[in-house]
C-alpha positions in Angstrom: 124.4 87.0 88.0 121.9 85.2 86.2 118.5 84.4 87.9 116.1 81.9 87.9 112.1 83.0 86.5 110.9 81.6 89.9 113.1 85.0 91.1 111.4 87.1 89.4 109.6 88.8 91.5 112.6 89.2 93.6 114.7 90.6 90.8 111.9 93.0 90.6 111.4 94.0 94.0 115.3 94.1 94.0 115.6 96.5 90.8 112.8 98.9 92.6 115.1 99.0 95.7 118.0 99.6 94.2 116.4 102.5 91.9 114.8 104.1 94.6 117.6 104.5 96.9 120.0 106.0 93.9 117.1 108.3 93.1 116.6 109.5 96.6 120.4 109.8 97.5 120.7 112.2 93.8 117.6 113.9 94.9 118.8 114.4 98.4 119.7 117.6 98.2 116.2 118.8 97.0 114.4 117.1 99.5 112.8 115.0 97.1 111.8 110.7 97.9 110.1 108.8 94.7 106.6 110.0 95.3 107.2 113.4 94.8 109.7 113.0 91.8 106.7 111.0 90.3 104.3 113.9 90.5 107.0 116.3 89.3 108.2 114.6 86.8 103.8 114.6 85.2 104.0 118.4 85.9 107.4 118.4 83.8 105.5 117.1 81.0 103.3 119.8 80.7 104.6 122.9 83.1 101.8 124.9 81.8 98.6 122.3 83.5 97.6 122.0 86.5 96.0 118.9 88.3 93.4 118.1 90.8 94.6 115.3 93.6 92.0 113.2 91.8 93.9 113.6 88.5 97.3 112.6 89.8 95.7 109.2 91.6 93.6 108.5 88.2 97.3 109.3 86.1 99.8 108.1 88.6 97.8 104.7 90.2 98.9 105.6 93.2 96.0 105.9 96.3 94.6 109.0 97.4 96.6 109.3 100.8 100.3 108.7 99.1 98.9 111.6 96.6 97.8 113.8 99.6 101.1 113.4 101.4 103.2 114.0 98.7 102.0 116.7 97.1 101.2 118.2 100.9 105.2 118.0 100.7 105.9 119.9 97.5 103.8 122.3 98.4 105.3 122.3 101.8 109.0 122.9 99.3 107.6 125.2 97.4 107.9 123.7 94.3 104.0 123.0 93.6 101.2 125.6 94.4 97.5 126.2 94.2 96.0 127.3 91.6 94.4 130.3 92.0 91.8 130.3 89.1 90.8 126.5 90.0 90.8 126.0 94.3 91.1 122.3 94.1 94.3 122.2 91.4 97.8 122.4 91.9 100.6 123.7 89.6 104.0 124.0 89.7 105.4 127.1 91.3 108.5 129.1 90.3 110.4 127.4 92.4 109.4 124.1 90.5 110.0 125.0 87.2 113.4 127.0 88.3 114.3 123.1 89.5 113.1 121.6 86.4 116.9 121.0 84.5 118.5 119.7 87.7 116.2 117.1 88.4 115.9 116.3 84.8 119.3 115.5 84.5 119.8 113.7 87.4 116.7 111.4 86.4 118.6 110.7 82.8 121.7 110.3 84.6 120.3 107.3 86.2 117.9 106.2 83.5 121.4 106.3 81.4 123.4 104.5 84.1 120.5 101.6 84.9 120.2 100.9 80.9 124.0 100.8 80.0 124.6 97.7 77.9 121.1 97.0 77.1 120.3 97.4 73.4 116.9 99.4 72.2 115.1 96.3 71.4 116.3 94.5 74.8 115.0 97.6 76.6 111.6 97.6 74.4 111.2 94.3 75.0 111.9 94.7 78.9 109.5 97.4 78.8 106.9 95.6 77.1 107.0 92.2 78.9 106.6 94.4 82.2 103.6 96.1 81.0 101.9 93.2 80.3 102.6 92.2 83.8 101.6 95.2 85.4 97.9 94.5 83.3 97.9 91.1 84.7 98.3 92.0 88.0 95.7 95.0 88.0 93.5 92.8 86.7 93.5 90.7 89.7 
């Protein structure tokens, strides 16, 4: 189906949707929604740091409350913890990192499935164009 550019915004919305709902129905079975697979997949990147609430709004964009909740639930999961040596910073427990693989691969899996068919320059270009538009619209 091809759409119009007065859909995109639509098409977007649509494509967020449609993500989310495969992600959370993979992720079911770890009890894990968008928000927390977000803040997991930062800790991923660097298993070793931990991060104040603060951080994760500054890194993620995402308000303070959504952070608060979310992370309130991995913690809740057991997959992230506090930080002894630093009060006000979480880390990822064993737990976490023991989940690490699973939710990896389930995140390619999807990333592989939702970019089937779409060369590397198509999906640079995708990628680019939608950061630009993600500038614009902080900007306002």
């Amino acid at each position: 189906m091809t759409h119009s550019p007065e859909q995109f915004g639509d098409l977007v919305v649509a494509v967020y949707k449609e993500m989310k709902a495969k992600t959370e129905k993979d992720l079911k079975s770890y009890g894990l929604g968008m928000g927390q697979l977000q803040i997991l997949m930062l800790f991923y990147v660097d298993p070793n740091r931990s991060f104040s609430q603060n951080d994760l709004v500054r890194i993620l964009n995402i308000d303070k409350g959504n952070i608060s909740r979310n992370v309130k639930k991995l913690m809740d999961k057991n997959y992230l913890e506090q930080d002894m040596e630093h009060s006000k910073m979480v880390k990822l427990s064993a737990q976490g990192i023991m989940i690490k693989k699973e939710i990896m691969t389930a995140f390619m899996s999807l990333h592989q499935s939702m970019t089937e068919g779409i060369s590397e320059n198509e999906l640079k270009q995708t990628v680019s164009i939608l950061s630009k538009i993600s500038k614009n619209l902080e900007a306002l």
